[in-house]
Structures are given as structure tokens and as C-alpha cells.
N, C-alpha and C positions, 0 to 999 in steps of 0.2 A: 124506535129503540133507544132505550137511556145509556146515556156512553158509561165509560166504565168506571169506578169510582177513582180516584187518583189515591195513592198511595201517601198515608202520614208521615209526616217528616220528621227525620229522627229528631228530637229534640235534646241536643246539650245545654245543659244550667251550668251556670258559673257564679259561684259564690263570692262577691269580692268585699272587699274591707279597709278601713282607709290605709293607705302605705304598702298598700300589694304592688307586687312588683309588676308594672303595665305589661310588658313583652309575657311572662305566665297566662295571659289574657290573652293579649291581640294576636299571639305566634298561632294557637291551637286555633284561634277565632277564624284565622283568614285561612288556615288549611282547611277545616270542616267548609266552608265559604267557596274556596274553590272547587274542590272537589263535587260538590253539589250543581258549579256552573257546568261543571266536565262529564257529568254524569247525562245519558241519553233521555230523550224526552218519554215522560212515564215513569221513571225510577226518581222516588222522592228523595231529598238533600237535605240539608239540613237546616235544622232553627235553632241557631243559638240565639239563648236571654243572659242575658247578666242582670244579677239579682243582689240588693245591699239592703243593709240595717233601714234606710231611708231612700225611696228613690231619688234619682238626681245626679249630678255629678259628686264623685270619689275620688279624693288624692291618691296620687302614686306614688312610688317611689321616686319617679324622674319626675316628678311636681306636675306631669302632663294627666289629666283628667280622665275617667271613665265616667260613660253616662250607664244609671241601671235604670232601667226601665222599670222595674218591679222592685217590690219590698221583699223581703226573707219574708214577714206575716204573711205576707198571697202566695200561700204553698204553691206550686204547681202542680199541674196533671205529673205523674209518675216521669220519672227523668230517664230519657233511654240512657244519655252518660251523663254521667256526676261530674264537672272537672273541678279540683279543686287548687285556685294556685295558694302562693306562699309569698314568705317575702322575707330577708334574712337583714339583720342590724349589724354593721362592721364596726364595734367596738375597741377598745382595748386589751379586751379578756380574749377577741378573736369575735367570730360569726356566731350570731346569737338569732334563732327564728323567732319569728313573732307566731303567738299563738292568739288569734283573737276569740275571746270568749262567746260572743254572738254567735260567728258563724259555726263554732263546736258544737254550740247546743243545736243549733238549725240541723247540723250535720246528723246529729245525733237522731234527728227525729225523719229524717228525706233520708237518707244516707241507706238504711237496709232495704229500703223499696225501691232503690235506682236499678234499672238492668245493670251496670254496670258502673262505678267509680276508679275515677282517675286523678291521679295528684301530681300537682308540678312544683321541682323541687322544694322548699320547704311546706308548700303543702300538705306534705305526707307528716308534718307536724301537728298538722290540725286532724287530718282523719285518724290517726294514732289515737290522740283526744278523743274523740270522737268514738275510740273502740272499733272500729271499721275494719283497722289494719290484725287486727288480737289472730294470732294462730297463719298470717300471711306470711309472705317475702316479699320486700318491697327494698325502696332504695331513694336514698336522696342527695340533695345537695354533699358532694364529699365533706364540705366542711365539717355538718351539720352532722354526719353519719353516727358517729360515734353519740353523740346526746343522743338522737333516737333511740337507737339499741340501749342506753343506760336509763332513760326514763321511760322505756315500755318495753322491756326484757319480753313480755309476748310476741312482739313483731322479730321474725327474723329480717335482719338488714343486711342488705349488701351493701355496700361503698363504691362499688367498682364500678358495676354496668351505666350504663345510658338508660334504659328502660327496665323496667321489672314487671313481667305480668302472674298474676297469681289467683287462678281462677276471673269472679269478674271483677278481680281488684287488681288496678295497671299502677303504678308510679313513676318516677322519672326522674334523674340529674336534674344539675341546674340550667336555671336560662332558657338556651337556645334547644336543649335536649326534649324542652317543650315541642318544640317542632317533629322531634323523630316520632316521640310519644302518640301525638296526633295523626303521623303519617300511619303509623303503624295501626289506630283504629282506625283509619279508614280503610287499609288495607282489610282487615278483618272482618268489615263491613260490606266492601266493595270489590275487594282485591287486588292483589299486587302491581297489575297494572294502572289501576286507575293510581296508584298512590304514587309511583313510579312520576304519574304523567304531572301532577300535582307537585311534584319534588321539583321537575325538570322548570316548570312555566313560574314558580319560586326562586330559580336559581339556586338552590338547595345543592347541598354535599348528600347526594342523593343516599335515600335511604338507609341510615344505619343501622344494622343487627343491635338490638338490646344488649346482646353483651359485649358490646366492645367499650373499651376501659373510658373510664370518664375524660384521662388525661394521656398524654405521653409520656413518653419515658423519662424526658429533661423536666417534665413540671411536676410527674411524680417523687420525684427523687426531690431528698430536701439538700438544701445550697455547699453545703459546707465551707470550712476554712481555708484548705489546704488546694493551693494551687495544682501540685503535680498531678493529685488526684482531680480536680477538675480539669485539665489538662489530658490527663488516661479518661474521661468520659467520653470526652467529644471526641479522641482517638478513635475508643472501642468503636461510637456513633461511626465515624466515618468507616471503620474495616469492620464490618460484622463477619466476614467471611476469613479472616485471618484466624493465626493461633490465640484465641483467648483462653485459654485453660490461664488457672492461678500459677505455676508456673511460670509459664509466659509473660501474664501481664504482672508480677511481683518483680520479675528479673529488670520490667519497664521504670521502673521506680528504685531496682538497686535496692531492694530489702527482701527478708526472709518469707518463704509464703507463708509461715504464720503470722508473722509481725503485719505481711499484705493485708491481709484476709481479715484482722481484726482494724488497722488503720482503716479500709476501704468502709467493712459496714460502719463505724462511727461517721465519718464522713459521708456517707449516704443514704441510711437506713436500709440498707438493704445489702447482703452477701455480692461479691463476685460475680456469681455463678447465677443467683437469680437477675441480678441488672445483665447480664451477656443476655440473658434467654428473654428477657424482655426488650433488649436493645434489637434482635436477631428479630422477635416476631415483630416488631411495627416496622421492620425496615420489610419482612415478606408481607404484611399488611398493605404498605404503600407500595407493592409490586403489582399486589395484585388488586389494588384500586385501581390502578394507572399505567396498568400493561397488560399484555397477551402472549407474554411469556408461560411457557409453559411450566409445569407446577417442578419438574426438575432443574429449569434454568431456577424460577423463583426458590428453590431448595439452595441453591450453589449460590445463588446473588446472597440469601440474607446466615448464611454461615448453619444453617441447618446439616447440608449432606445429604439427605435421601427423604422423599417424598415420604416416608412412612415415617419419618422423625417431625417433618413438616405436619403432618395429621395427627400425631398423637400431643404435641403442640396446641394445635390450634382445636382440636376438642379438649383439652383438659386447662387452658385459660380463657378461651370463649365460648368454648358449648358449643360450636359448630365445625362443620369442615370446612378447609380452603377453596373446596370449589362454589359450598353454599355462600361463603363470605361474598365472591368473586361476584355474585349475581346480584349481589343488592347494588352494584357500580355500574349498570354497562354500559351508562354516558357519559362515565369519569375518563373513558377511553380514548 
């Protein structure tokens, strides 16, 4: 009897270029990597290639080397994922991506035959190029967000999320958001366990929902001048459960609530009322990474009040419920 055939291995391609930023590569490399060691025998894993203009060693960003095995000339068989990283230049003018002409056109020509494409953070610069992204949702590096959206008005972007999937087109934040990205197809592939298990033997801040905010509340928020009102930030931070109404925190400052209201957003870009509601959910965020409190204590800890204000919350700024958030954590415990 002839044994059974063994199952193809998914194949990810990775397009790189000199000055890509290594961690875009090696983060999604060693998750697909593991994930394949942890998978039962019979169930095929994965074959990552990394592919460049010439094969050989490639500059990085941290000056530390990639080897590509292959030329961008030696197409491949059909790519199950496409991943494509990025790499962003910190100038004077601010965060500038790099778009490499090469791998655009390569993109251009691999790109609609991939089962599915994935970009890490400024990489979504390149498949934009590329026309990949034209009629998606997709998301990148925050810096960068805004270029996107202004040089390719067809792509809708978000700024916000960690992840974006939009049909078989995925994107992703900067950096290290590479990692959630990656967990997340494997998940799709393998399931939530398997990815789960991959997060933990990582030491990973286990699995992130796509839409949870790139940043926190203190790194979203821009610096301002004025002491008192950085001083009423770190406040609100520490009492989320106290009186914040404008009110309240205008009387903390000894000025008018209108006089508050328009001082507070210059100094922060943002209203009162939205920095409380944002200060409120990552404080029930971080309850419910790292507690077992139940979702009316988590209501009264982060200044919410009632389970049904805590849910209509947390689906109308992350797309999901409190309880599904609660499950992507259950080793943060």
C-alpha cells in the first residue's frame, strides 16, 4: 500500500529590499516557523522564501543582514500569502516610507495571483503602488496613515487598528504589530488555538484583536504646554471612576467650562469628553487583560457605570464585545 501523500506546505514569499526594516521579516518569519513546529504530524507548515532584486545578503534597517535565497526574476509557484514588509525614513519633515520601485512592479505582476496578501506596516505603501490595495481597507504605520489615504484616495485607511483584514487583503501597524498580523493568519489557517499556543511559547502579549488602538491614551494624545492641564491628565488617568463631567474637571483648573473645554482641546487635540472616554476604556481594557473581575465590577473600576454602557463602548471603538476582547488574553491572568 502507498502511504498517503503529505500535504503542501503553505508557502509565504517575502519581498525584501535594501533598508527594509528586519523585524517586518524575521517577526512574521519565526511565527509561521513555529507554528508549523506545533502543528501535529500530517498537517503541512510552512515554507517561508525571502525573495530580493539579487539573491544574497540585503541591508536592513539595523544594518543586520537578510539572506534571499531567490531573485524577484524566479517567480514562484503561486504564493499562498504574499507578505509584504516596509520600512519608514525618520527625517526632518517627520516619517517618510520608502517605496521601492522593484518590488512595486514584481508586486504588480505576483500580487493578484497570491491566495492572499499581507502588508507590514509601511508595506502597505508598496502594495497601494502596486494597486493591490484600490477599493480595500487597510491600515498602517500611524505615522505614515495619513500619506496613504492622500496618495491613493482608493484605498480606505484606518489609522487606528493593529490589524486590518479586507477580504484576502490583511495589513497591519508598525513594527512589532507584525506579530499580531501573523498570529492572526495562522489562526485563520490553523485556528485560534494553535495561534494562542504560538503566542504563549513567544512570550507574546498574547493575541490582539485587529481593532484595538495602535497606541494609548498618553502616546495618542499630543504633549502640550501647559502644566495644569498635564497635571488634570494623569489625574483623570489615575480616577477614571470619579466625577469627570466638564463641570467637574473645569472647576479642577478654576476656569469657565467654556474657557476649559476650548484650553483642554488645544492642548490635547482632542475634547474633554472624548480623552475621559478614552482614558475610561483602556483603563476597562487593562481589567480585562489582567483580571477576572466580572464585567460589572470592570464597569464601576473604569468609570463606565453599567455593563450596557461598557458594551456599547466597546463595540462602537473597537468592533467587538468585552467578553470577546476578554478571550484573546486568558494567560495575561
Amino acid at each position: 500500500m502507498n502511504p498517503a501523500p503529505t500535504a503542501l506546505a503553505h508557502l509565504v514569499v517575502i519581498p525584501v529590499f535594501p533598508g527594509v526594516n528586519a523585524l517586518d521579516v524575521t517577526g512574521p518569519a519565526e511565527v509561521f516557523t513555529l507554528a508549523g513546529q506545533l502543528l501535529p504530524p500530517g498537517r503541512a507548515g510552512y515554507e517561508v522564501r525571502v525573495l530580493a532584486e539579487r539573491p544574497g545578503p540585503v541591508p536592513t534597517s539595523s544594518s543586520i543582514p537578510l539572506y534571499a535565497g531567490e531573485s524577484l526574476r524566479e517567480r514562484p509557484e503561486r504564493p499562498d500569502t504574499l507578505l509584504v514588509p516596509g520600512r519608514v525614513d525618520v527625517g526632518p519633515d517627520g516619517p517618510v516610507p520608502r517605496v521601492d520601485a522593484v518590488v512595486v512592479q514584481w508586486l504588480r505582476e505576483v500580487g493578484p495571483q497570491a491566495g492572499r496578501v499581507a502588508s507590514v506596516c509601511a508595506g502597505a505603501h508598496l502594495t497601494a503602488a502596486a494597486g493591490l490595495l484600490d477599493g480595500h481597507r487597510a491600515t498602517t504605520h500611524w505615522a505614515t496613515a495619513a500619506r496613504l489615504a492622500a496618495d491613493h484616495p482608493e484605498v480606505e485607511v484606518e489609522a487606528d487598528p493593529i490589524f486590518v483584514r479586507s477580504g484576502r487583503i490583511w495589513s497591519s501597524a508598525g513594527m512589532t504589530a507584525s506579530l499580531d498580523l501573523a498570529l492572526a493568519l495562522v489562526a485563520e489557517d490553523h485556528g485560534h488555538d494553535l495561534a494562542l499556543r504560538v503566542a504563549r511559547i513567544m512570550v507574546m502579549y498574547l493575541q490582539r484583536p485587529g481593532s484595538q488602538s495602535q497606541f494609548s491614551v498618553p502616546l495618542s494624545q499630543q504633549a502640550g504646554t501647559r502644566e495644569d492641564v498635564g497635571e488634570l491628565r494623569r489625574w483623570i488617568g489615575e480616577h477614571p471612576d470619579g466625577d469627570l463631567s466638564v463641570p467637574a474637571l473645569a472647576s479642577r483648573l478654576a476656569l469657565s467650562e467654556r474657557h476649559f473645554a476650548r484650553v483642554f482641546q488645544t492642548e490635547t487635540g482632542t475634547t474633554p469628553g472624548a480623552f475621559v472616554e478614552q482614558t475610561r476604556l483602556e483603563t476597562a481594557r487593562r481589567l480585562l487583560e489582567r483580571t477576572d473581575h466580572l464585567l460589572e465590577e470592570v464597569s464601576r473600576r473604569s468609570g463606565f457605570g453599567s455593563v450596557e454602557t461598557l458594551h456599547r463602548v466597546f463595540r462602537d471603538r473597537l468592533g467587538t464585545s468585552p467578553g470577546e476582547y476578554r478571550r484573546c488574553f486568558p494567560a495575561a491572568r
